[in-house]
C-alpha positions as CSV (number, residue, x, y, z in Angstrom):
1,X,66.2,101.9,140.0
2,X,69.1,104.0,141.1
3,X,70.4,101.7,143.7
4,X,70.3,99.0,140.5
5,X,71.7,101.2,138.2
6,X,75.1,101.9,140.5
7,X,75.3,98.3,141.2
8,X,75.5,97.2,137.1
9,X,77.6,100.3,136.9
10,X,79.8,99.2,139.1
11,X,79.9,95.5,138.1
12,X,80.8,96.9,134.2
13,X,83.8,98.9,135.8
14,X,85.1,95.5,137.8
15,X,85.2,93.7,134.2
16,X,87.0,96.6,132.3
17,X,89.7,96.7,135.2
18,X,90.2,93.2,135.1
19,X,90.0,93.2,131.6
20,X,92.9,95.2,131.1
21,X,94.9,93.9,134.5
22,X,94.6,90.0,132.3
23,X,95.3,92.1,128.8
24,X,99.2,92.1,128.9
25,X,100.8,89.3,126.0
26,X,103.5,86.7,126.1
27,X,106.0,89.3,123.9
28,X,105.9,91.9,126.6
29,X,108.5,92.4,128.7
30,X,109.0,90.1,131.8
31,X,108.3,91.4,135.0
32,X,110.8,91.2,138.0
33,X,109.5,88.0,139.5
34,X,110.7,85.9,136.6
35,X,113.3,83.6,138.2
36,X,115.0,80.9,137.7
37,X,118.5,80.3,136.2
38,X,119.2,81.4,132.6
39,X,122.0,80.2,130.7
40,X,123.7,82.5,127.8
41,X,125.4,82.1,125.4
42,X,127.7,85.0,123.7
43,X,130.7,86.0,121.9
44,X,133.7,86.4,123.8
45,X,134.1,90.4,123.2
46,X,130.8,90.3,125.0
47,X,132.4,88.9,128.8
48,X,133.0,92.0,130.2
49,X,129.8,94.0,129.2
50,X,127.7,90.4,130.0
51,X,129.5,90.2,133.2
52,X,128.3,93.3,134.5
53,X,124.3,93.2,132.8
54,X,124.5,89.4,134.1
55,X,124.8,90.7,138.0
56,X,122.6,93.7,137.3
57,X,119.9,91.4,135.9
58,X,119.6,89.3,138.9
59,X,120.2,92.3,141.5
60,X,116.6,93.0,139.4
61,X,115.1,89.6,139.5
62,X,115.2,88.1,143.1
63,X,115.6,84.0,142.8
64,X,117.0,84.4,139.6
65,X,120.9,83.0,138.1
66,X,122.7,84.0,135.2
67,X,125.3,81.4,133.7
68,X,127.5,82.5,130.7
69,X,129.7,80.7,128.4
70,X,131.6,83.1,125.9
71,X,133.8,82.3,123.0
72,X,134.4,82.3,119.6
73,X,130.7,82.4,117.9
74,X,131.3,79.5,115.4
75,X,131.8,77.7,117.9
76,X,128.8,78.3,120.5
77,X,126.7,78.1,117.1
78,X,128.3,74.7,116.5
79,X,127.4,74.0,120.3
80,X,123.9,75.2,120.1
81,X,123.1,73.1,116.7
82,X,124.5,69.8,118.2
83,X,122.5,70.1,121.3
84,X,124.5,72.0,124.0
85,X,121.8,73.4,126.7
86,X,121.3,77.2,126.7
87,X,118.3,79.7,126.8
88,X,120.0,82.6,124.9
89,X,122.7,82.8,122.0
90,X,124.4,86.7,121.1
91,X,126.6,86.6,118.6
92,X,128.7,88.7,117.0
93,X,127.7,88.7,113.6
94,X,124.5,87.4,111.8
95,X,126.1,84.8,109.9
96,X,127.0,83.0,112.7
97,X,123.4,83.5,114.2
98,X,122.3,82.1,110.5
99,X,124.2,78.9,111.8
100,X,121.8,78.6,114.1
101,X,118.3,79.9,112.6
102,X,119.0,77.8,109.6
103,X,119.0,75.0,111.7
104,X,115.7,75.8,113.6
105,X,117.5,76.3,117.1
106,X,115.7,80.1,117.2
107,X,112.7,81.5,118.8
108,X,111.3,84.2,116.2
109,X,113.8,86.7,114.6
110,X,116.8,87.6,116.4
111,X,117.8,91.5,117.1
112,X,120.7,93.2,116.8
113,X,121.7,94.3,120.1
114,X,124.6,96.3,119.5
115,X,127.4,96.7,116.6
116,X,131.0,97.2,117.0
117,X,134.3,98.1,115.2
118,X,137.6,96.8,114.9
119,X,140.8,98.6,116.0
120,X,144.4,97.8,116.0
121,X,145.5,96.9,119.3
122,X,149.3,97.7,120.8
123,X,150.9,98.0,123.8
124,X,150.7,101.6,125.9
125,X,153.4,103.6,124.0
126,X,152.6,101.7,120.6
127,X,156.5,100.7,120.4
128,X,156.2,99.5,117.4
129,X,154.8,102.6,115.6
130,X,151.5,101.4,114.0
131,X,150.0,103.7,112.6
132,X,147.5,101.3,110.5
133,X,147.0,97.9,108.6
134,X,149.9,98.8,106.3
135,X,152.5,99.2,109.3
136,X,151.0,95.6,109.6
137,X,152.8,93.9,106.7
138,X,156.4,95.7,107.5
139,X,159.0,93.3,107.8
140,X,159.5,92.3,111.6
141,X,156.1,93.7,112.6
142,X,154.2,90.0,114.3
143,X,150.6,90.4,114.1
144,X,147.8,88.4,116.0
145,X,144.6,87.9,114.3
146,X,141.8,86.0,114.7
147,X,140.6,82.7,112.2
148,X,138.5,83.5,109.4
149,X,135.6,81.0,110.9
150,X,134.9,83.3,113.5
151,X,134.0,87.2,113.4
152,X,136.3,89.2,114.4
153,X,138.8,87.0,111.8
154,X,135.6,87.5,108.9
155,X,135.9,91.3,109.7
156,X,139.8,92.0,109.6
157,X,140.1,90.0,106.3
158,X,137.3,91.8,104.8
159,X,139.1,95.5,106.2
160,X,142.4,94.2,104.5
161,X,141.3,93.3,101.9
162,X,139.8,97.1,101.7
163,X,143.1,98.1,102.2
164,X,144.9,96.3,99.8
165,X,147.3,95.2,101.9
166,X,148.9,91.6,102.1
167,X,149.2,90.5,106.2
168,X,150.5,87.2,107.4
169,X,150.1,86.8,110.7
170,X,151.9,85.6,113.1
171,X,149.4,83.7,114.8
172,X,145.4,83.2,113.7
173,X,143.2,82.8,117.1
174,X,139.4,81.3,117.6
175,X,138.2,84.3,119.3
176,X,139.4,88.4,120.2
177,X,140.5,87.1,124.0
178,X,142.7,84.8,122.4
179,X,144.5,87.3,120.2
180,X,144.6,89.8,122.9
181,X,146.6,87.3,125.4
182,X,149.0,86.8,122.8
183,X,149.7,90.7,122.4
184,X,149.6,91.5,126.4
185,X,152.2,87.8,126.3
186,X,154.9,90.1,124.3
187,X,154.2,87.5,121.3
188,X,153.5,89.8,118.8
189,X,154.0,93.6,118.5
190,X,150.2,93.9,117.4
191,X,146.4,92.3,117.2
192,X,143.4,93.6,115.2
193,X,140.2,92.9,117.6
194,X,137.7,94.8,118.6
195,X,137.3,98.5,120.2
196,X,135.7,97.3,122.6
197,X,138.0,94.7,123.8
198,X,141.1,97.4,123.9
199,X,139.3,99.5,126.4
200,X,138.3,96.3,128.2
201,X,142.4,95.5,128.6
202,X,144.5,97.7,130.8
203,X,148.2,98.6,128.9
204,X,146.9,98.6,125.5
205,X,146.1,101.5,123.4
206,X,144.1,101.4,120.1
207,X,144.7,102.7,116.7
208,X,142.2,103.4,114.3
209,X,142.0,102.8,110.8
210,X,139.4,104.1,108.3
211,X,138.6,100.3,106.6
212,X,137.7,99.4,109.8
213,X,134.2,101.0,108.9
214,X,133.6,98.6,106.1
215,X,134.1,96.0,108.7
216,X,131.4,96.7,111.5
217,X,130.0,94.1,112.9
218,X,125.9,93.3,113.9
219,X,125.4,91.7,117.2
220,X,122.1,89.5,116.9
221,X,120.8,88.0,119.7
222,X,117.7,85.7,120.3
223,X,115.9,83.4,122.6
224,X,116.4,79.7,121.8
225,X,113.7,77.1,121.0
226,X,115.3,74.5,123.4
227,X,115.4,76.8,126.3
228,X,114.8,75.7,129.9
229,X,113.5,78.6,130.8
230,X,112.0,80.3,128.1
231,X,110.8,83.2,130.6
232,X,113.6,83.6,132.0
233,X,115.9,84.2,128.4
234,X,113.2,86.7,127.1
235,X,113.4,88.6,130.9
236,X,117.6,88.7,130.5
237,X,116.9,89.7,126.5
238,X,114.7,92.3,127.2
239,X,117.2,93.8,130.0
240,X,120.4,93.9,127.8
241,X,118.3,95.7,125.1
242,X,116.6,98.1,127.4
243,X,118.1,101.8,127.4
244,X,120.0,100.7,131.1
245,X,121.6,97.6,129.1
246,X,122.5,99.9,126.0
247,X,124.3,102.1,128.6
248,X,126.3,99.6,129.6
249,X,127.3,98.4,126.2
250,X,127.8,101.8,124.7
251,X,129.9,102.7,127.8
252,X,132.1,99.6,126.9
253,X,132.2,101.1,123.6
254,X,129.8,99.2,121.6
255,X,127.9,101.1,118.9
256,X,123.9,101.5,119.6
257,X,121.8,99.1,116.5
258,X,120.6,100.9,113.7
259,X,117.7,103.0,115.0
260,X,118.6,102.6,118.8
């Protein structure tokens, strides 16, 4: 009866351990021998940040390949919704990632990965003495910004607009990159982008305004129904999110999500 006894409990321990070895669900996070190439989607204030997590990630996941395309987030939305092949879409705000949930191009809810600021960007000295958006609209003073379609252009009109003040660019760009080549070209004295993207940029310095905090922008980001490798996109989403990825982006100087 004893010999019995060990042998069923014994069997009943085998069954619990592989009960809980066969437990783990589809939303947990991938494990390192996900491979395969993922291809991503995200705004262009994201390349440098992206860059970095992209060769992290597959340092991390042996046999795996990370492809980006940044730009302006209209227009990957606009890609994504007419068909374009990708596994993961971060944008930077959520009514450009509406573009694409509205249309049904999203796996479940997307999360906002990080949140940034804008800030006037000049060249290292600030020659032409900005001090804020109202320096902006002196006469002579040329001005980059970025089109209202996009972001970063949604966010500066809604902080001038905050700051009562009446700014006619010089030049309206699809994306932060764009307006920041125009400001390192010498063709304008100023560009109001993102925080991030001025300590991204060597020779430029950034000035700070307060209406840039009614202006912050969420940075959804989401796994796509169409995805070739739907593994693969929630592995790279669960790495940018993970404290290691927030390090990264905060270090760039994103803002952590509300409640990261």
């Amino acid at each position: 009866m004893t010999v019995r006894w060990i042998r069923a409990a014994l069997a009943a321990a085998l069954v619990g351990a592989l009960g809980l070895t066969g437990c783990g669900g589809a939303d947990e996070p991938a494990g390192p021998d996900v491979a395969g190439p993922v291809t991503v989607f995200a705004a262009a204030s994201l390349t440098e940040s992206f860059t970095r997590l992209g060769k992290e990630y597959e340092a991390a996941h042996p046999g795996s390949s990370v492809t980006f395309n940044f730009g302006g987030s209209s227009g990957l939305a606009t890609q994504i919704t007419q068909g374009a092949p990708a596994d993961v879409f971060a944008a930077a705000s959520p009514a450009t990632m509406k573009t694409v949930t509205d249309a049904g191009d999203a796996t479940g809810e997307p999360a906002v990965l990080v949140r940034n600021q804008l800030v006037v960007a000049v060249p290292r000295g600030n020659p032409a003495r900005v001090g804020g958006l109202a320096d902006l609209a002196r006469p002579g003073v040329k001005v980059a910004l970025c089109a209202e379609q996009v972001p970063c252009g949604a966010a500066a009109r809604t902080a001038v607009d905050a700051a009562g003040v009446r700014l006619t660019p010089a030049t309206l760009e699809q994306d932060v990159k764009g307006a920041l080549a125009k400001l390192r070209l010498g063709e304008v004295d100023a560009a109001l982008v993102y925080r991030t993207d001025v300590r991204a940029a060597p020779g430029l310095d950034a000035v700070e305004f307060p209406e840039s905090a009614r202006a912050v922008n969420d940075y959804p980001i989401v796994v796509l129904r169409a995805a070739g490798n739907p593994a693969g996109a929630r592995a790279f989403v669960d790495f940018v999110r993970s404290d290691a990825g927030l390090a990264v982006l905060t270090a760039a100087g994103f803002q952590a999500p509300p409640g990261g």
